[in-house]
LOTORDO-593268 format. One record per residue (C-alpha): residue in one letter; x, y, z. Coordinates in pm, 1 decimal, m for minus. Each point is the difference from the previous one (the first is absolute). Last residue first. Layout:
N
ATOM | resn | xx | yy | zz
ATOM | A | X | Y | Z
...
# end
This chain:
259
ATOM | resn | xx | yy | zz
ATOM | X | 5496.5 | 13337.6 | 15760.6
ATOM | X | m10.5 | m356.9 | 50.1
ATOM | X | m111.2 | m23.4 | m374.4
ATOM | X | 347.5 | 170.4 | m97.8
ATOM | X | 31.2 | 348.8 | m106.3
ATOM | X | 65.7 | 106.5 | m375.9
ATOM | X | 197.3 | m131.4 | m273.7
ATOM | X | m334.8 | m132.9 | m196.5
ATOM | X | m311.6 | 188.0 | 194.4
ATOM | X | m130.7 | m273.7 | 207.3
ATOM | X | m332.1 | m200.9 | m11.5
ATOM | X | m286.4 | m119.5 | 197.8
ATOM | X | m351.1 | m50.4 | m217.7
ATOM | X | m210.5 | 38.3 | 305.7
ATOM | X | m103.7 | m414.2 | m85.4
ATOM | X | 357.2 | m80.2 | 44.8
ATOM | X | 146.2 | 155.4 | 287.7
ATOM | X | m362.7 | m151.0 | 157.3
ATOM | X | 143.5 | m374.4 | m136.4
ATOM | X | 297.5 | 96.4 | 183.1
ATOM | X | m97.7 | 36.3 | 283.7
ATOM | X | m211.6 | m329.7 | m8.2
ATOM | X | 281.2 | m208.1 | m85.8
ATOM | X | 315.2 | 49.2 | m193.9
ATOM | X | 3.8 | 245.9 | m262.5
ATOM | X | m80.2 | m15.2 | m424.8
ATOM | X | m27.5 | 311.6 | m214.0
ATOM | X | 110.6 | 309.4 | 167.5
ATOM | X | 74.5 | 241.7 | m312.0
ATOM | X | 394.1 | 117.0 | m69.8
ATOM | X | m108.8 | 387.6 | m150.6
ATOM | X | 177.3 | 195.4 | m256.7
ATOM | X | 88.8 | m276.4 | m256.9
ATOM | X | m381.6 | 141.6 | m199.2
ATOM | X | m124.8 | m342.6 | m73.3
ATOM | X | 67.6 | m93.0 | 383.1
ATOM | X | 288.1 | m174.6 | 134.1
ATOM | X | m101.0 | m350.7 | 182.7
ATOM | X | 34.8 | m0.7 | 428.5
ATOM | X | 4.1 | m341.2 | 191.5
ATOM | X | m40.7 | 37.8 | 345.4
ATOM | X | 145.8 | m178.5 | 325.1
ATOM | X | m84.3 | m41.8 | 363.9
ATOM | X | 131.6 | m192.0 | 278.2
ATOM | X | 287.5 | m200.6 | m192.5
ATOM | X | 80.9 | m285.7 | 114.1
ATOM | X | 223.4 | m106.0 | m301.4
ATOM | X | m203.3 | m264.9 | m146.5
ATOM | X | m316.2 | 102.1 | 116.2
ATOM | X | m11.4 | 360.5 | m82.2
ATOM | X | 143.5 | m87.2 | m319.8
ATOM | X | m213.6 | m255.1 | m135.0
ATOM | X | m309.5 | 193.0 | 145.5
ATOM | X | 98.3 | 349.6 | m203.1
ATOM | X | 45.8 | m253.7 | m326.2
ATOM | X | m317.1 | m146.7 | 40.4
ATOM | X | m173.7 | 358.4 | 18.7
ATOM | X | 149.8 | 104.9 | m350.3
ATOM | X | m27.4 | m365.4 | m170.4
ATOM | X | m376.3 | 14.7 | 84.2
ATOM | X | m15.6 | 387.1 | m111.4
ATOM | X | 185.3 | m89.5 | m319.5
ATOM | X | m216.8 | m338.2 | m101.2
ATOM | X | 216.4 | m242.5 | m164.1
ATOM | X | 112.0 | m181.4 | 267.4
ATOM | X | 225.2 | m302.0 | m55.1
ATOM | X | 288.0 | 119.6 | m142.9
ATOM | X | m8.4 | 255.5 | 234.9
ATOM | X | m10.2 | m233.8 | 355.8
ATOM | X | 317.9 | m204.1 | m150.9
ATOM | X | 165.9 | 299.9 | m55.9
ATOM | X | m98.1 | 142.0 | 328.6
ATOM | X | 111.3 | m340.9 | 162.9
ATOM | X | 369.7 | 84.8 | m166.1
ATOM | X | m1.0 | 326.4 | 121.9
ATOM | X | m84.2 | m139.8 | 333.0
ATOM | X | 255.7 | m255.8 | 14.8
ATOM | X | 301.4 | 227.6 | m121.3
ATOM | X | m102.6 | 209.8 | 265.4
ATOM | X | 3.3 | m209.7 | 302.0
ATOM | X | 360.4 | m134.6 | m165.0
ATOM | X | 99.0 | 317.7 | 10.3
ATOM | X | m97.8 | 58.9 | 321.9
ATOM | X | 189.5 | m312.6 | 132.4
ATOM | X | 299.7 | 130.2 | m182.1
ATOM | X | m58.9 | 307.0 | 154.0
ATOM | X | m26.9 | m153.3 | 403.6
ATOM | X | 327.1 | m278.9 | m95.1
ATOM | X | 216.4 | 360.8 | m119.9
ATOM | X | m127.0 | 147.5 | 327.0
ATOM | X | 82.2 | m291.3 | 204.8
ATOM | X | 354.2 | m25.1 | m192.1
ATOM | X | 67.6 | 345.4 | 125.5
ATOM | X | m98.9 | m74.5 | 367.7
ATOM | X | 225.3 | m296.3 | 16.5
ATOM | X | 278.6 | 200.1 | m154.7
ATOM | X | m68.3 | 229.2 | 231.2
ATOM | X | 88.3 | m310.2 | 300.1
ATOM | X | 230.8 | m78.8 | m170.5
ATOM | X | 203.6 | 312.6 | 0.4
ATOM | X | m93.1 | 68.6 | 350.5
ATOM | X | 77.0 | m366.9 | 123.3
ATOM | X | 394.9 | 38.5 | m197.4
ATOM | X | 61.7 | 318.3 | 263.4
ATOM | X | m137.0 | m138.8 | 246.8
ATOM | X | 286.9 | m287.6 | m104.4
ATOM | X | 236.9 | 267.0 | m91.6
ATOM | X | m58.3 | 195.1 | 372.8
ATOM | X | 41.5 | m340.5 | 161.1
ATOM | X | 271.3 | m139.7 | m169.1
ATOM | X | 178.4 | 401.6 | 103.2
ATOM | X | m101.6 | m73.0 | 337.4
ATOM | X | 196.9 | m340.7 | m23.1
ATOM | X | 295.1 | 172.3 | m130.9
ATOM | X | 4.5 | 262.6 | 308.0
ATOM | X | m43.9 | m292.9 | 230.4
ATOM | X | 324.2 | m187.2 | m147.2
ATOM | X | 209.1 | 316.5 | 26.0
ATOM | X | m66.9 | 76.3 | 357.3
ATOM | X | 12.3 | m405.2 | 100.8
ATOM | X | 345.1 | 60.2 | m254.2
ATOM | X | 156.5 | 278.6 | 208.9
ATOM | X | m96.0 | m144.5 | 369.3
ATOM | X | 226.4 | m308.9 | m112.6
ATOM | X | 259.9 | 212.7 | m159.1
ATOM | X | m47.4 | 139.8 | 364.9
ATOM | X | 75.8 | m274.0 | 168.5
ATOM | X | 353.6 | m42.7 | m20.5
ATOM | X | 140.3 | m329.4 | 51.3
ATOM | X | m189.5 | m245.1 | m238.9
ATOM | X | 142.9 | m322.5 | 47.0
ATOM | X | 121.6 | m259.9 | m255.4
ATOM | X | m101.6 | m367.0 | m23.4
ATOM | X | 137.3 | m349.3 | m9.9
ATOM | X | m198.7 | m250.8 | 130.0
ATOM | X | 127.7 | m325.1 | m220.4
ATOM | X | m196.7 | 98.9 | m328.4
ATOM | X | 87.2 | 352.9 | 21.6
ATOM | X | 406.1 | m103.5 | m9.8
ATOM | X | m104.1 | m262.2 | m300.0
ATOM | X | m110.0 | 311.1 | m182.5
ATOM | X | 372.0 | 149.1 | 46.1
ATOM | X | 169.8 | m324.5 | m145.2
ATOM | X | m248.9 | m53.9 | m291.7
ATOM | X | 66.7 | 358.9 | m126.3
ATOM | X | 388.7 | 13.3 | 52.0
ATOM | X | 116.5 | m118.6 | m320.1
ATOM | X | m273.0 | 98.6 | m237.9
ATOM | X | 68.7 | 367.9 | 149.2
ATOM | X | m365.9 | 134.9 | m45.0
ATOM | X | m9.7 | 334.9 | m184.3
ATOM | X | m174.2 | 121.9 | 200.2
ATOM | X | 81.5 | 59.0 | 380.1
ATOM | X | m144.7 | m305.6 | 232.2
ATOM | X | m175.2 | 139.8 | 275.2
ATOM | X | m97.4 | m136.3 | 421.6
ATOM | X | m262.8 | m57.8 | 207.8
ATOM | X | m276.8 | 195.3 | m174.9
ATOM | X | m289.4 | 151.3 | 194.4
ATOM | X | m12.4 | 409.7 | m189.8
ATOM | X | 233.2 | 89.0 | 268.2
ATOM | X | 268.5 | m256.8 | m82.2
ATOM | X | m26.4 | 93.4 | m374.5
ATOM | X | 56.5 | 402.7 | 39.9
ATOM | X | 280.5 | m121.1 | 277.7
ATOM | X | 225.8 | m183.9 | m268.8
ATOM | X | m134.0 | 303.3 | m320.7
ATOM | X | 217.9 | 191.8 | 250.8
ATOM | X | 278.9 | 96.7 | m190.2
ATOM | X | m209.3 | 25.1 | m338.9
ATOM | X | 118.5 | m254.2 | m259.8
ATOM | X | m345.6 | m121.3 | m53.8
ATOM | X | m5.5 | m291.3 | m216.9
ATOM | X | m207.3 | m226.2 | 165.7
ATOM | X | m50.3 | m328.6 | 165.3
ATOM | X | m122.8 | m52.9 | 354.1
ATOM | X | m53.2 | m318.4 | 200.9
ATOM | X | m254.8 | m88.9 | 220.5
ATOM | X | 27.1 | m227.2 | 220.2
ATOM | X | m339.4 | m184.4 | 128.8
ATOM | X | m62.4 | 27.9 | 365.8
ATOM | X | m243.4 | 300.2 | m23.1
ATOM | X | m231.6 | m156.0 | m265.7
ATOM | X | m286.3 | 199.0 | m48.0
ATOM | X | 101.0 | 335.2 | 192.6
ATOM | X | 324.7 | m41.5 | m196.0
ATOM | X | m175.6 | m79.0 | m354.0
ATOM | X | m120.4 | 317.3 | 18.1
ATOM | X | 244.4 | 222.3 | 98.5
ATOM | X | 282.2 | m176.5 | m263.2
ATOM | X | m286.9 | 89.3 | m234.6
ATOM | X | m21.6 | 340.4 | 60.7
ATOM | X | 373.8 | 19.5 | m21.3
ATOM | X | m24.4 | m218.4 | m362.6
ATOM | X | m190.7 | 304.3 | m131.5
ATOM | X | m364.0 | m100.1 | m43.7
ATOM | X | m159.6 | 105.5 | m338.9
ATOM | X | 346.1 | 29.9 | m211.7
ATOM | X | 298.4 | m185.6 | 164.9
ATOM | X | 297.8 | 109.2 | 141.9
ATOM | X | 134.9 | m205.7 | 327.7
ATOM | X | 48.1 | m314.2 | m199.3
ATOM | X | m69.1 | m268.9 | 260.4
ATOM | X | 156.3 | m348.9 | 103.0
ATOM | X | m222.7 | m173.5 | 244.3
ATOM | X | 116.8 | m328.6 | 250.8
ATOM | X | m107.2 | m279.4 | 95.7
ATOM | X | m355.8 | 49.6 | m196.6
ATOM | X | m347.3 | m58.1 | 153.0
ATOM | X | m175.5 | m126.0 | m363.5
ATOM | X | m323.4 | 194.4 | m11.8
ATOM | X | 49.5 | 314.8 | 174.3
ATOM | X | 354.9 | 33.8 | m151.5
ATOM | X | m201.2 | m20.0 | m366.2
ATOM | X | m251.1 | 228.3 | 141.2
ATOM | X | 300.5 | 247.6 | 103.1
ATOM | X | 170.4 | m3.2 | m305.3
ATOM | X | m269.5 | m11.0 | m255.9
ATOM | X | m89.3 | 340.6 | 239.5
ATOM | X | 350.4 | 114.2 | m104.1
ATOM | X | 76.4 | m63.5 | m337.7
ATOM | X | 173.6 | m279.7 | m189.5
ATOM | X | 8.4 | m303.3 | 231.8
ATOM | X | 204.8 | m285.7 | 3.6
ATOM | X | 43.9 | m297.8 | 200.0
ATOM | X | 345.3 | m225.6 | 21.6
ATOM | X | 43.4 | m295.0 | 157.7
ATOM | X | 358.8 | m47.2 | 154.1
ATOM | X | 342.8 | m106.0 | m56.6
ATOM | X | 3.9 | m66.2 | m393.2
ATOM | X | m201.2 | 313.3 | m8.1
ATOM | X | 175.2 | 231.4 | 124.8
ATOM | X | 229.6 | 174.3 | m280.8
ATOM | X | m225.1 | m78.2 | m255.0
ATOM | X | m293.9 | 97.2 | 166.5
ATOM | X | 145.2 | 318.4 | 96.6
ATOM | X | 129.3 | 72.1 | m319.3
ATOM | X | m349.2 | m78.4 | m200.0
ATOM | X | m186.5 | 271.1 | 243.7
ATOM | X | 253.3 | 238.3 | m25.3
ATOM | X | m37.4 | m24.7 | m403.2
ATOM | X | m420.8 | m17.3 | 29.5
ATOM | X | 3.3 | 337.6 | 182.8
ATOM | X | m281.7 | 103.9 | 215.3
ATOM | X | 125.5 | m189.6 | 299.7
ATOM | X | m97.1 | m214.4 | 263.7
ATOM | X | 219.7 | m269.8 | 56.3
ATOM | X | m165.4 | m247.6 | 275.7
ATOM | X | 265.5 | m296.4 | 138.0
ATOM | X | m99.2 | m346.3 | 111.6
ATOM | X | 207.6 | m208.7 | 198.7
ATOM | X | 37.7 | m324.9 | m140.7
ATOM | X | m170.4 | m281.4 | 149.8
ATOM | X | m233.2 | m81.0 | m303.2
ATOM | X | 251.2 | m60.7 | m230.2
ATOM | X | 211.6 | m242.8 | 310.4
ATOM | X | m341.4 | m238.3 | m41.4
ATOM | X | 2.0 | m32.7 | m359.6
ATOM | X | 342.9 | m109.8 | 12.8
# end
């Protein structure tokens, strides 16, 4: 028994809908093992895989249209049948299929009565002919035109991430600042709780912050008894020590120390 399970031909439905899916394998099943897929590219790895008899495929599916994938799985496996199912009612939906690499359709909804009979027909070498080329010069036209519009939404898709890399850089760069900063206020705390003297604490502070945030120069200015004039009272090295001794200060509101 075992033996005869393992023998049956095995048959691939690929389609998105879970109700076709169930009818198929209710209507074949006791005759052959049945596969299923639910999209197109589960449909072609799961074909990849297992080497089917035979494929049964939905021709309209989101991400790859069941034509694309009749295409596909044609170059992979050119002496597997492939069978078309779909509702099109269009008078040449027949050619449309043939073009895209099918052998043959089945027009939804599936006659119960019939179904087995006209897969059986695949099975045993049955297949249809394309006889007019140019629906199959129509859909190599109409399948490169949808695979430069992939390409143009998957550039597309690389420019958007690619500034969204860029933004979350910048976001990573200021929360690294912060951080910086956060650490030197917090080692200025700890350096004025310890230092009572005001010029000490003055000329520590100008260090702590020209080394913790690379800082070439830096000055620390205190408001005079009058509020008119900021006064130069600690700087960073030997510069600023001479700012300091000529008494260096700016008018409050007025010109920078640059100029």
């Amino acid at each position: 028994m075992m033996d005869q399970v393992m023998e049956r031909p095995k048959i691939l439905c690929i389609d998105d809908t879970p109700e076709v899916r169930a009818l198929v394998k209710r209507l074949l099943a006791p005759q052959y093992e049945i596969l299923e897929a639910s999209d197109g590219l589960q449909g072609i790895d799961v074909a990849m895989e297992t080497r089917p008899d035979l494929v049964i495929l939905d021709m309209h599916m989101p991400i790859l249209t069941g034509y694309e994938v009749a295409t596909r799985l044609k170059s992979l496996m050119p002496q597997v049948p492939i069978v078309a199912l779909t509702a099109d009612a269009t008078g040449d939906v027949r050619e449309r299929v043939l073009a895209a690499g099918c052998d043959g359709y089945v027009a939804k909804p599936v006659d119960p009565d019939k179904f087995e009979e006209r897969i059986q027909l695949f099975l045993s070498g049955a297949r249809e002919e394309l006889q007019d080329e140019k629906y199959r010069q129509d859909y190599q036209q109409t399948l490169v035109a949808r695979l430069e519009d992939k390409v143009r939404e998957l550039t597309q898709t690389l420019q958007r991430n690619a500034e969204l890399n860029e933004q979350n850089v910048q976001l990573l760069e200021q929360a690294q600042r912060r951080v910086r900063l956060l650490g030197a206020a917090a080692k200025v705390g700890r350096i004025i709780a310890s230092i009572l003297d005001l010029d000490a604490l003055l000329h520590t502070t100008v260090d702590v912050i020209c080394d913790e945030f690379g800082f070439y120069y830096a000055g620390v200015f205190l408001i005079d008894e009058t509020g008119e004039w900021a006064v130069l009272r600690a700087g960073r090295g030997e510069a600023g020590a001479a700012m300091v001794s000529q008494g260096h200060k700016l008018k409050v509101d007025g010109h920078s120390m640059i100029g």
